[in-house]
N, C-alpha and C positions, 0 to 999 in steps of 0.2 A: 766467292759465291759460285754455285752452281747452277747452268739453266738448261733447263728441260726444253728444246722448241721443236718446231712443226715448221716445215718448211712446203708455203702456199705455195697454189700454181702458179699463182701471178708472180714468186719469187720473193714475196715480203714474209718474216717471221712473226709466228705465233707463239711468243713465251709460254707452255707449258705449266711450267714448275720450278721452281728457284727455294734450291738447297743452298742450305750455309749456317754459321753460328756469331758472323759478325755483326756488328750494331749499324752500319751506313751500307747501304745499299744502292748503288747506282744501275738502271737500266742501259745495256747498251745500246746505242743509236744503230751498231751492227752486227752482226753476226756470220762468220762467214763469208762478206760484201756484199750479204742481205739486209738490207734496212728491216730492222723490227718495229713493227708499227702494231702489233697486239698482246697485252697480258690478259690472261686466260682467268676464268672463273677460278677462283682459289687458288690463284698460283704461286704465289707467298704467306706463308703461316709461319715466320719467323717470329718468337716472341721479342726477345732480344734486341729488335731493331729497332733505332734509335734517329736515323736520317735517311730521308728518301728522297730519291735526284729520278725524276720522269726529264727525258732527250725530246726534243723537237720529232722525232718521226712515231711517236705514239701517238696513233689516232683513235684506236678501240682499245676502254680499259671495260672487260665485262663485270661484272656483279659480282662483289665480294672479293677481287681479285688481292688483296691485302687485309684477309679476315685473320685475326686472332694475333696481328701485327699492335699487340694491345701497349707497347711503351715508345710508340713513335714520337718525336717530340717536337720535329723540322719535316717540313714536305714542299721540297720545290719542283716546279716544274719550268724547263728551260723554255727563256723567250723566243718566241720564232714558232710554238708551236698554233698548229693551223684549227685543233680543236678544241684543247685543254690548254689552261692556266691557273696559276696560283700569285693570283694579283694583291696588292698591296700587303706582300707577306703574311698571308692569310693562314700559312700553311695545310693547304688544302686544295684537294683537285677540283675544280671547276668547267665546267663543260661551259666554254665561252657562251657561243651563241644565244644557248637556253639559259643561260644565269643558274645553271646548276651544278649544285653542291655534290657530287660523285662522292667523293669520299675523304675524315677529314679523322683529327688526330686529337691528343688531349690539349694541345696548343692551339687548337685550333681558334678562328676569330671570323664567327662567318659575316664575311662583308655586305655592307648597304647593297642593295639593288640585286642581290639573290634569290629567287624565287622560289625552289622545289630544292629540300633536301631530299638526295637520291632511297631508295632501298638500301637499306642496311646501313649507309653514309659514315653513321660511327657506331653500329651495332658490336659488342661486345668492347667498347672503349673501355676499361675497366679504371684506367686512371681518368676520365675524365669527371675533374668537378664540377665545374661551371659551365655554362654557354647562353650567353644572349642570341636571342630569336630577331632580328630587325623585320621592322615596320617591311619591307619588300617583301618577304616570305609568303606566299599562296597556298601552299601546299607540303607536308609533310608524309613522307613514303613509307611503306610498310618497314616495320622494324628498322627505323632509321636510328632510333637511338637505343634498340634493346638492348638489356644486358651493360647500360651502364649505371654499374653497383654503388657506384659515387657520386655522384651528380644528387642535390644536394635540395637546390631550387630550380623553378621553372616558369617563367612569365611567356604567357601564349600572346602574340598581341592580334591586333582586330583587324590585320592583313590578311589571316589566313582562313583557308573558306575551306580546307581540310586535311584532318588527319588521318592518316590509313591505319589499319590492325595493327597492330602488335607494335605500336610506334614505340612509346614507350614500356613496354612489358621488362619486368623485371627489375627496372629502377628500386635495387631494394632500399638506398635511401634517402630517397627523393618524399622528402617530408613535404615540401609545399609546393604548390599547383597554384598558380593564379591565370582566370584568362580578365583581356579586355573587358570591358563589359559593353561594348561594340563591336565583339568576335562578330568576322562573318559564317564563324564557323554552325551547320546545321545539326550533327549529327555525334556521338561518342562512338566509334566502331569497333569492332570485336576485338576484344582484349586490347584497348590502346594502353590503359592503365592498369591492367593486371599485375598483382602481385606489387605496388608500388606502395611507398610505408607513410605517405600523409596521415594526419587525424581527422580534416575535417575538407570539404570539396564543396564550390559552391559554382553550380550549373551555370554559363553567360543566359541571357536572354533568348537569344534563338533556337538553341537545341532541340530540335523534333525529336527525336528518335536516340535513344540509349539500345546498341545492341548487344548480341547475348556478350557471357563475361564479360563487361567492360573494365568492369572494378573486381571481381574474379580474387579470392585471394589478398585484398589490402587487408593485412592482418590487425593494421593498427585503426583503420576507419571507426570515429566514431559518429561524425555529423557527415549526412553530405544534404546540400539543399538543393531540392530539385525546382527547376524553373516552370514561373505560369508561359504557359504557349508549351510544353514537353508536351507529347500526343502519343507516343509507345515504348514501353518498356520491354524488352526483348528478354528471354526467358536465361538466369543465372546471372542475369546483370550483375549483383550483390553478393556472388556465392562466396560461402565461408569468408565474409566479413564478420570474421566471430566478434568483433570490440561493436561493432551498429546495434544503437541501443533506439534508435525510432524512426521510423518512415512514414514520411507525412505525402501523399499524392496530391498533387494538384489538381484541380478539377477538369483543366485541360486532357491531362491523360485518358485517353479512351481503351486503350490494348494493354494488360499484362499477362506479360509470358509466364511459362510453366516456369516454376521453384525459381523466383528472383531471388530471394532471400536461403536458399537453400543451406542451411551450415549457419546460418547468422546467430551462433548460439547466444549472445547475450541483447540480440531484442527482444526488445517487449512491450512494442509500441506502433500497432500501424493504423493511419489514417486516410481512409479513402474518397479521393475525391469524388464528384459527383458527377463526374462525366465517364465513369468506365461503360462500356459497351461489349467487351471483351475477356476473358477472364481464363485463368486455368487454376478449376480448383484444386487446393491441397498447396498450393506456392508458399505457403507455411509453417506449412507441414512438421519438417524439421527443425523450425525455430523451438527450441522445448522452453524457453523461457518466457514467449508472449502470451501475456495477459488479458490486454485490452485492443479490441478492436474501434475504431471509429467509423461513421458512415455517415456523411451530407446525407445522404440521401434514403430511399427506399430499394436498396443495392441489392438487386435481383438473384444475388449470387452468394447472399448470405448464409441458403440453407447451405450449400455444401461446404464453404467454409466452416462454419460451426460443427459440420459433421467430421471434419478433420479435427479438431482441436478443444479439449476438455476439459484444459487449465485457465479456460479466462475466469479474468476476477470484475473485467466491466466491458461491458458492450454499449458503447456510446453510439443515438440513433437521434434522428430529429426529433422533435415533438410526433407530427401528423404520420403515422408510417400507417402502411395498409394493414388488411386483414392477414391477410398473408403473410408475411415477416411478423406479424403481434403474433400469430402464432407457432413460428420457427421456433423465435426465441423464448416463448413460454415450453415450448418443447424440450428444447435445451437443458434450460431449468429445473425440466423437471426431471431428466434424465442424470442431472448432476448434481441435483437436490439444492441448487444455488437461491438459497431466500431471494435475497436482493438485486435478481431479476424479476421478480413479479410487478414489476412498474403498472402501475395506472393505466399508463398510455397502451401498453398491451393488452392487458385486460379489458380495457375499454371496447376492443374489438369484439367482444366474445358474444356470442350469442346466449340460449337460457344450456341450448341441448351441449355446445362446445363448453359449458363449464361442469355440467355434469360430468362429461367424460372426463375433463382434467381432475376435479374432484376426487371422482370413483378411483382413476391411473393413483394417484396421488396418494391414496389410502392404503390402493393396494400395494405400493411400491414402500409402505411402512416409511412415511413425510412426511405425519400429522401436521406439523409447519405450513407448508407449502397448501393443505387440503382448506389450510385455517384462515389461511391469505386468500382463496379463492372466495370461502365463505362469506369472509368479510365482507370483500367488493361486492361480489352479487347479493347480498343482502344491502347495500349502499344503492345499485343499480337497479333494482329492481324490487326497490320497495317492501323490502324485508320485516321484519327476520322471517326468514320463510325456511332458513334452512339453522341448525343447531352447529357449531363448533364442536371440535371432535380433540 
């Protein structure tokens, strides 16, 4: 092997860069009768290697310094060292003090009483299958485990109060996800689960807040259940989960982002609960297969939805809605000539002169149907027949 170093003022080395094509790799403790005590961000991109030997005088290994080091299989680190170790043949660098997991292999076994897996920690591990998470764990660091393509299962337990961006992104077969249902965790952060191949996802208890792409790209997503007490959905959460065939909101949720569902080509099913306060219309938009809308409520935001989308086949509303939405959706209708929105319950809003104008629109829009439905009710409503069927 080959190493590229940098020689401090204080006299200690800085590994560089480490050329080579063999499988075991050992760091020198010297260099020149310079104690090396630093490897450098990406200082080893050996595919090829197979055993790694960290000396007692390494004290800083920076971020990533064994990226793309993807068929490592043994990782020790010799006793005596004053920062790092790789205890109970863990194979894996651990930052003593902090109980942290630095960086770790497909053999990896992260030990009891670990707290924070590092950034990157086994980012592009490509042979790893498996890995249990123990009950110590707090914290999981950005893209700690991106890009491992095989890794298969994944159980979150109720130690951990967070996971950063892009933890898991690109797990392309990482079919199942399970958390505690005790997580302390609050939040899904940007692209944690992007691009990962589950079918079905079902939110712990806590979760506030889903931020943008979280699930981004799960091509295979058909269920995911979102939890009561979720309060924002951050905007592409869902994008291009073309296989999501229904989204039901919780009443909890009050914020949704622009185009959650954006790309969601085979839904056709959303239900809104009754707490939004927040909205960006058209987040839809793009779904070309939804049909049916639902609404708890009298959803202040129905006109501009409806103004986006002109394939529904049913718009699910409470009994009691106002004047206003009764006649959104009578509008709708009639601009899509859809019979089987003219419900009672809308029509019951209407006043003598708002049925004339639907009426009159109605006739002239050549919808003798829809002119005919109007007649009816108002002549039920107001004491009829006062007006003739057409």
């Amino acid at each position: 092997m080959k190493f590229n170093y940098i020689e401090n003022r204080d006299g200690t080395i800085t590994i560089d860069e480490i050329q080579g094509t063999g499988d075991i790799l050992s760091i020198p403790s010297f260099i020149n009768n310079h104690p090396v005590t630093t490897i450098s961000v990406r200082a080893c991109k050996i595919p090829a290697l197979k055993e790694l030997y960290i000396p007692k005088t390494i004290t800083d290994i920076l971020g990533g310094a064994f990226y793309l080091c993807t068929n490592l299989e043994k990782i020790v680190v010799e006793k005596g060292n004053p920062v790092y170790d790789s205890r109970n043949n863990c194979n894996a660098i651990i930052e003593t003090l902090s109980d942290k997991l630095v960086f770790g292999c497909k053999n990896t076994v992260i030990p009891i009483g670990i707290k924070i897996i590092e950034l990157s920690a086994f980012r592009d591990q490509t042979n790893l299958k498996t890995i249990n998470i123990p009950e110590s764990v707090t914290r999981i660091k950005h893209a700690a485990f991106m890009g491992c393509t095989r890794l298969k299962e994944l159980h979150l337990p109720k130690s951990i109060k967070c996971i950063e961006s892009y933890a898991f992104m690109n797990c392309a077969n990482l079919s199942k996800v399970t958390f505690d249902p005790d997580i302390a965790l609050f939040e899904i952060d940007t692209e944690t689960f992007a691009a990962c191949a589950f079918k079905e996802i079902v939110l712990p208890k806590r979760i506030r807040t889903i931020k943008a792409v979280a699930f981004e790209k799960c091509t295979r997503l058909e269920n995911i259940v979102l939890n009561d007490g979720l309060d924002n959905i951050c905007g592409y959460a869902f994008e291009n989960c073309v296989r999501l065939k229904e989204l039901r909101i919780p009443d909890s949720v009050t914020t949704i982002g622009r185009w959650v569902c954006r790309g969601c080509e085979d839904l056709e099913a959303v239900y809104f609960g009754s707490g939004i306060e927040a909205y960006e219309p058209g987040t839809f938009t793009e779904c070309k297969n939804v049909n049916t809308f639902g609404f708890a409520n009298d959803f202040k935001f129905i006109v501009e939805e409806l103004m986006y989308n002109n394939k529904l086949k049913r718009i699910i509303t409470p009994y009691n809605v106002c004047r206003f939405t009764s006649l959104v959706i009578l509008d709708y209708a009639e601009r899509n000539k859809r019979i089987d929105m003219l419900e009672d319950k809308y029509m019951d809003n209407m006043d003598e002169d708002e049925f004339d104008i639907f009426i009159d629109r109605s006739i002239n829009n050549n919808w003798p149907q829809g002119a005919n439905k109007y007649i009816e009710f108002y002549n039920r409503k107001f004491g009829g027949p006062n007006r003739l069927q057409i």
